[in-house]
BAMILUM-828912 format. One record per residue: residue in one letter; residue number from 1; x, y, z of N, C-alpha, C in turn. Coordinates in Angstrom, 2 decimals, m for minus. Each point is the difference from the previous one (the first is absolute). Layout:
<recs>
+------+------+---------+---------+---------+---------+---------+---------+---------+---------+---------+
! resn ! resi !      nu !      nv !      nw !     cau !     cav !     caw !      cu !      cv !      cw !
+------+------+---------+---------+---------+---------+---------+---------+---------+---------+---------+
!    A !  NUM !       X !       Y !       Z !       X !       Y !       Z !       X !       Y !       Z !
...
+------+------+---------+---------+---------+---------+---------+---------+---------+---------+---------+
</recs>
This chain:
<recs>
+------+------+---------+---------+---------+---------+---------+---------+---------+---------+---------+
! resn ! resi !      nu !      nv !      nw !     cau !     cav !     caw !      cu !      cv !      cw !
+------+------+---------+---------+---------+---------+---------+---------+---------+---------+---------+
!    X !    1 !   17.66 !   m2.41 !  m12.38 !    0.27 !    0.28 !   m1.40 !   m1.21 !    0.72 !   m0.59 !
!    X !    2 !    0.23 !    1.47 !   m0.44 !   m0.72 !    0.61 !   m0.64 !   m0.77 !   m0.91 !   m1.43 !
!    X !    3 !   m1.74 !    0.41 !   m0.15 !   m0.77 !   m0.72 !   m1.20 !    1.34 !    0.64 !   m1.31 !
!    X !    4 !    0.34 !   m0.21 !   m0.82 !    0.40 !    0.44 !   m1.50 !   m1.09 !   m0.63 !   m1.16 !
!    X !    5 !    0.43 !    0.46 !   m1.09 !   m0.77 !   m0.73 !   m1.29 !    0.41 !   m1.55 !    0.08 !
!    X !    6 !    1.37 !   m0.46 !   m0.12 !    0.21 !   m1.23 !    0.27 !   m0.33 !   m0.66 !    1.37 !
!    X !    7 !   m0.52 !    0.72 !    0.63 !   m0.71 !   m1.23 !    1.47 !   m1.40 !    0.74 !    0.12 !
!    X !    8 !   m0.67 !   m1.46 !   m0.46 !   m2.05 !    0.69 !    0.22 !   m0.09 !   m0.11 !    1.27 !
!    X !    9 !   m1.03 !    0.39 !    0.72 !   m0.05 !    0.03 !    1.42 !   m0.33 !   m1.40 !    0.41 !
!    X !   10 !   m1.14 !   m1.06 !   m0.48 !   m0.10 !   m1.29 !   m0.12 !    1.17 !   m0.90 !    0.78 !
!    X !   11 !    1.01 !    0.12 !   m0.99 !    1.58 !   m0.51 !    0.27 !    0.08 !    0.54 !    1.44 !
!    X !   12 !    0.26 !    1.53 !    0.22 !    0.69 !    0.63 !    1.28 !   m1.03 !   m0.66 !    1.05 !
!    X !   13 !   m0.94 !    0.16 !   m0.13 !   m1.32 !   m0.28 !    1.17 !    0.58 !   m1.45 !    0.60 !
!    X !   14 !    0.02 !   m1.39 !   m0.91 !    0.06 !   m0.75 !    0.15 !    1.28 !   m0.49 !    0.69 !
!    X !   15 !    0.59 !    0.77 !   m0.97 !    2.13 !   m0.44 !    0.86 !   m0.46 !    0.66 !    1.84 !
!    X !   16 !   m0.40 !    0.89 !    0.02 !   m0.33 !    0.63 !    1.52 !   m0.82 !   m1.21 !    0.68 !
!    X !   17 !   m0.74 !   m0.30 !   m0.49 !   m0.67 !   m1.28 !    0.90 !    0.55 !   m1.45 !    0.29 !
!    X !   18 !    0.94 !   m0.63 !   m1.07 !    1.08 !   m0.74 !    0.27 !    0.88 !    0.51 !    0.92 !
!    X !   19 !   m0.02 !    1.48 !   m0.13 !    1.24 !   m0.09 !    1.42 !   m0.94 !    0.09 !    1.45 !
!    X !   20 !   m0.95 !   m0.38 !    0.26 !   m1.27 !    0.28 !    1.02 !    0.65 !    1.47 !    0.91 !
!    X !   21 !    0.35 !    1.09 !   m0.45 !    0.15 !    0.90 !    0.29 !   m0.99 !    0.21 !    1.40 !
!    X !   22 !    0.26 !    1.01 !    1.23 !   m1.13 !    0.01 !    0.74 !    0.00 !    1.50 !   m0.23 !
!    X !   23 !   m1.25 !    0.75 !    0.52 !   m0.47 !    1.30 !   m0.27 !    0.84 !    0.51 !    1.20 !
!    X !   24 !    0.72 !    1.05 !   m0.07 !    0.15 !    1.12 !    1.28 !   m1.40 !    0.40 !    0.31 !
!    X !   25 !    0.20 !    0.21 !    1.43 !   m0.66 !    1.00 !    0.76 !   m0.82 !   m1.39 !    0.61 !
!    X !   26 !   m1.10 !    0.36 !    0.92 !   m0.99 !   m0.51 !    0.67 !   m0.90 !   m0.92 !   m0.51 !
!    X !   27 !   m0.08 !   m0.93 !    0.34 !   m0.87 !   m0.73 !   m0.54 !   m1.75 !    0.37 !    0.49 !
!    X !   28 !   m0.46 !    0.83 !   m0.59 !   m1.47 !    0.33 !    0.28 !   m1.20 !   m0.89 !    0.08 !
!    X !   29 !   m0.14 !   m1.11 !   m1.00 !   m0.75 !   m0.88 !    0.72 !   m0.45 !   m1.09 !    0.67 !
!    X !   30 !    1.41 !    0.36 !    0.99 !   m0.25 !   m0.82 !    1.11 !   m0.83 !    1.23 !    0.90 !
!    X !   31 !   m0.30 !    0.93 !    0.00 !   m0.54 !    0.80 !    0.64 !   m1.60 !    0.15 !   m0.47 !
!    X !   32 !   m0.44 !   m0.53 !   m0.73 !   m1.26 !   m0.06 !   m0.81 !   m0.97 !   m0.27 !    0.97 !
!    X !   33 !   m0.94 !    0.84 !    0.43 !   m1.34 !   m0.36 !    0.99 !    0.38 !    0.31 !    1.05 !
!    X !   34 !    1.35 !   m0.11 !    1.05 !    0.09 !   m0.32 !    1.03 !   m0.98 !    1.48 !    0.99 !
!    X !   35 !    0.19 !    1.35 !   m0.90 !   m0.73 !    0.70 !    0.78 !   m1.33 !    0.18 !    0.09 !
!    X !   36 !   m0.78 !    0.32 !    1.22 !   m1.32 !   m0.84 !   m0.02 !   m0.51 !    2.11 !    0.25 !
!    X !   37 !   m0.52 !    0.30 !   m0.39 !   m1.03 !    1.18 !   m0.03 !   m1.24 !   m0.14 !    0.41 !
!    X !   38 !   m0.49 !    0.94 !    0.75 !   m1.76 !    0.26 !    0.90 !   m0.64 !    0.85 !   m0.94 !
!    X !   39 !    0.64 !    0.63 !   m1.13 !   m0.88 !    0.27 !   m1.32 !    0.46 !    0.36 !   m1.21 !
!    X !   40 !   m0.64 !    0.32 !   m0.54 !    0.17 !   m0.52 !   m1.57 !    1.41 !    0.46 !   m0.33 !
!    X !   41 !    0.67 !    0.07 !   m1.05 !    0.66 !    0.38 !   m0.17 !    0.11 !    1.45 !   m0.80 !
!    X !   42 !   m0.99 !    0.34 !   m0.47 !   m0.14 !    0.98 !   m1.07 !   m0.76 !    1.22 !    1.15 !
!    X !   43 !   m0.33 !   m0.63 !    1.05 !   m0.78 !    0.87 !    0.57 !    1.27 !    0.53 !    1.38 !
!    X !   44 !    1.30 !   m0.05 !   m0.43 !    1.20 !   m0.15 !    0.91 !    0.63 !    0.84 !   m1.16 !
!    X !   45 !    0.28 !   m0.37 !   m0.88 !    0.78 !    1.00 !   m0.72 !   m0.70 !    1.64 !   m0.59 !
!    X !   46 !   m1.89 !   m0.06 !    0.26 !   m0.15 !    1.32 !   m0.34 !    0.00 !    0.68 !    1.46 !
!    X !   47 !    0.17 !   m0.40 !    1.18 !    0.20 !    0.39 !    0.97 !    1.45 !    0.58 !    0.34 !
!    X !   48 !    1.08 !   m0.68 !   m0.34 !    1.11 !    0.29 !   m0.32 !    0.34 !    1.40 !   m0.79 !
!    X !   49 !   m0.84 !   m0.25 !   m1.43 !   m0.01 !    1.00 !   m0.99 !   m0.27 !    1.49 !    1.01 !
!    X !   50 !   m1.28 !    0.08 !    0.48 !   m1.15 !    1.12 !    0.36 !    1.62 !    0.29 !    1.26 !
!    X !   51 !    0.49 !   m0.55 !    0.52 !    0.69 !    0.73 !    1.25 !    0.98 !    0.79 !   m0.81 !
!    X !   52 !    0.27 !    0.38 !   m1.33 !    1.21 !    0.85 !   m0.47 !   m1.12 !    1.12 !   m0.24 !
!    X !   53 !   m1.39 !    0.11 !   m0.26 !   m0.92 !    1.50 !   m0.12 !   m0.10 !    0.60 !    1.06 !
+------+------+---------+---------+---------+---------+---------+---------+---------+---------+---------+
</recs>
């Protein structure tokens, strides 16, 4: 149900969480940490970057 003037978002937010709705798509953090890197990370993505010059 679209927000209108007669429904504040408060109301909508809340009716959505009574229905414990679940999110589509992937649940991402269960994936949190699991990949382990030999360096930094910032020093991986300007390496990344420099291979498109």
């Amino acid at each position: 149900m679209p927000l209108t003037k007669n429904n504040n978002a408060k109301k909508y937010i809340t009716r959505i969480r009574k229905k414990n709705l679940k999110p589509k798509g992937v649940d991402t953090l269960k994936y949190c940490g699991t990949v382990k890197f030999n360096e930094d990370a910032l020093v991986i993505q300007k390496k990344l970057r420099n291979e498109w010059q």
